[in-house]
PARORO-495144 format. One record per residue (C-alpha): residue number from 1; residue in three letters; x, y, z. Coordinates in steps of 0.05 Angstrom, whole numbers, plus 5000, padded with zeros to 4 digits. Layout:
<rs>
[r NUM; "ALA"; [X; Y; Z]]
...
</rs>
This chain:
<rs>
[r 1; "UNK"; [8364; 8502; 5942]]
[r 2; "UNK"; [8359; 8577; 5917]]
[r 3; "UNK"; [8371; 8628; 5958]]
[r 4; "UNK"; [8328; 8677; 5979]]
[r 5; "UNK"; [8311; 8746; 5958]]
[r 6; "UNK"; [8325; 8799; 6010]]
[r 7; "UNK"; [8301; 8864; 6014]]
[r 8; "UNK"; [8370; 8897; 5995]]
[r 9; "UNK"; [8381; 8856; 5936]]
[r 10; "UNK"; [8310; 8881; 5900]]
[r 11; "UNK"; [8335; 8952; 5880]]
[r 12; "UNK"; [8404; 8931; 5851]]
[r 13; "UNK"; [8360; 8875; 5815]]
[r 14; "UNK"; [8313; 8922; 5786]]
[r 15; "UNK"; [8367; 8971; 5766]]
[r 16; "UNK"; [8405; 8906; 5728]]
[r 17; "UNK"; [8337; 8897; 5696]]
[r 18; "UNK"; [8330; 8961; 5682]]
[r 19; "UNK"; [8411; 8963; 5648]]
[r 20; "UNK"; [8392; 8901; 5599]]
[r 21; "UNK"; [8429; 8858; 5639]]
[r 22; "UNK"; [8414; 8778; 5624]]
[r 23; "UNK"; [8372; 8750; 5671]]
[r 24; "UNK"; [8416; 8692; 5683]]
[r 25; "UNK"; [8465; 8737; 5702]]
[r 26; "UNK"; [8432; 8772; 5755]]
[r 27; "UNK"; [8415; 8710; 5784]]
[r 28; "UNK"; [8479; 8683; 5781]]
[r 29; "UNK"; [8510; 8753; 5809]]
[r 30; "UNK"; [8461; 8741; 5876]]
[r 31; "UNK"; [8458; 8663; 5870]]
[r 32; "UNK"; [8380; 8664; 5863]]
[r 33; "UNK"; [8344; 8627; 5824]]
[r 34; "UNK"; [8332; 8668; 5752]]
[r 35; "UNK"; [8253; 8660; 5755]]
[r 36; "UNK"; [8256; 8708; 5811]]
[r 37; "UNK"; [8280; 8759; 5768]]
[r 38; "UNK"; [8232; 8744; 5732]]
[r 39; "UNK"; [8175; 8755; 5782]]
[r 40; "UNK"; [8203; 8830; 5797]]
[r 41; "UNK"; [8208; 8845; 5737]]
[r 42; "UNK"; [8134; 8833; 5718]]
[r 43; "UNK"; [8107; 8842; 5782]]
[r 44; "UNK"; [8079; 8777; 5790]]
[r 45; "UNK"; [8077; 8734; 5848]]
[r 46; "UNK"; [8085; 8755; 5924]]
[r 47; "UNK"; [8158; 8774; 5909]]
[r 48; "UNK"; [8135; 8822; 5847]]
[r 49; "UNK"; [8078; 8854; 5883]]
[r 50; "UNK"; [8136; 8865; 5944]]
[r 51; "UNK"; [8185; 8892; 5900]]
[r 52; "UNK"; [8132; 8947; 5857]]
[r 53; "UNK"; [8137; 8989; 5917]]
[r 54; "UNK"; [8213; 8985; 5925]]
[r 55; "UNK"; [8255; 9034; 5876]]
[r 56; "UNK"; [8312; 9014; 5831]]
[r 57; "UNK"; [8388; 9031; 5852]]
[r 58; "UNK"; [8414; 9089; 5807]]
[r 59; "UNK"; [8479; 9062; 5769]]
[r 60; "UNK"; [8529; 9075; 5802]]
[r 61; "UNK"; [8504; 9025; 5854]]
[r 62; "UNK"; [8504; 8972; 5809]]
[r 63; "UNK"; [8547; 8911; 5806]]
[r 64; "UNK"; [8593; 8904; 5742]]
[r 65; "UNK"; [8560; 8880; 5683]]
[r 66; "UNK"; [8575; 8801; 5664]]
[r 67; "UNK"; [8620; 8779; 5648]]
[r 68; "UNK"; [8652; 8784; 5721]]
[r 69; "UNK"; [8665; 8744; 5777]]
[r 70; "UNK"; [8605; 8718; 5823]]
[r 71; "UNK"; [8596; 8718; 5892]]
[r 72; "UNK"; [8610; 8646; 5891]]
[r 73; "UNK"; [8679; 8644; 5858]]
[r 74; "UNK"; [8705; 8697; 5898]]
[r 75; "UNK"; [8688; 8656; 5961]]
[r 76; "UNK"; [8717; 8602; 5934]]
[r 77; "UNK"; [8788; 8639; 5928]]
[r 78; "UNK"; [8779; 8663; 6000]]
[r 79; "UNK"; [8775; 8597; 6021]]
[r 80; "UNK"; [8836; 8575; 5980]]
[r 81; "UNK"; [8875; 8640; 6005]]
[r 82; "UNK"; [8865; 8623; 6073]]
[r 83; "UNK"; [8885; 8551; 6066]]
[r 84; "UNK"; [8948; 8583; 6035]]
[r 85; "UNK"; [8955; 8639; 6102]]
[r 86; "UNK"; [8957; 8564; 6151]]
[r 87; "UNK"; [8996; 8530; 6109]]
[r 88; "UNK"; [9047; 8580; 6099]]
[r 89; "UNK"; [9039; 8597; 6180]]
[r 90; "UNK"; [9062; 8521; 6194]]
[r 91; "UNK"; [9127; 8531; 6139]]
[r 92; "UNK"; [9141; 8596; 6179]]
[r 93; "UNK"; [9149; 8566; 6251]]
[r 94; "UNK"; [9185; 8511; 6224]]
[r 95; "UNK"; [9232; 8562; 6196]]
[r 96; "UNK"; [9230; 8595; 6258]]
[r 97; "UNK"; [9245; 8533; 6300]]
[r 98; "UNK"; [9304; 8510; 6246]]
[r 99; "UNK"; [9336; 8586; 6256]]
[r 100; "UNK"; [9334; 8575; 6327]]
[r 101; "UNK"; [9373; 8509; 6328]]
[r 102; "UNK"; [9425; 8538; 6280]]
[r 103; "UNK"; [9434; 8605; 6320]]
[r 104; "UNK"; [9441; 8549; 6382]]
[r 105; "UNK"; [9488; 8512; 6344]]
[r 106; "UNK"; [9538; 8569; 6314]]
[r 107; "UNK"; [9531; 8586; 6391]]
[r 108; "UNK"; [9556; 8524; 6422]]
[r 109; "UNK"; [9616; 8516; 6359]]
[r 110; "UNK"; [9637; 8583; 6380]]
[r 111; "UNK"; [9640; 8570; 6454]]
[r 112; "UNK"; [9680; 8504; 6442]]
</rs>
């Protein structure tokens, strides 16, 4: 199921539109379906008349152009990083622990 269009998204969509961007890629940049941008773009539909009134976002506001990373793949490596922070977290107790018993150990050869 597509995502829905919210109200901040409609000026940075017009002012793709308005760059020559490829529909496609707008849609993939806000995971929407493409006939959306479609709809603001010509005005038709609910969504077109709602977005007429709204003005596009200057340049500088925009996103990159394509080809760039989407929303979705950068999730994706956040959720990879993050399996990589608790993994490495469990190696780095272990280490921990294992430091420990050595420091106990040298301890107890020095005391004998």
């Amino acid at each position: 199921m597509a995502r829905a269009i919210e109200d901040w998204m409609i000026p940075l969509i017009k002012g793709m539109i308005a760059r020559g961007d490829d529909h496609s890629d707008i849609a993939a940049w806000f995971l929407i379906n493409q006939g959306r941008i479609s709809e603001i773009k010509t005005g038709n539909s609910f969504l077109g008349e709602r977005a007429s009134t709204i003005q596009e976002a200057p340049s500088e506001q925009l996103p990159p152009t394509a080809p760039t990373v989407s929303p979705y793949e950068i999730l994706k490596a956040q959720s990879g990083l993050w399996a990589a922070r608790v993994a490495l977290q469990g190696v780095q107790e272990k280490i921990e622990k294992a430091l420990v018993a050595v420091e106990n150990a040298e301890n107890r050869m020095k005391t004998e």
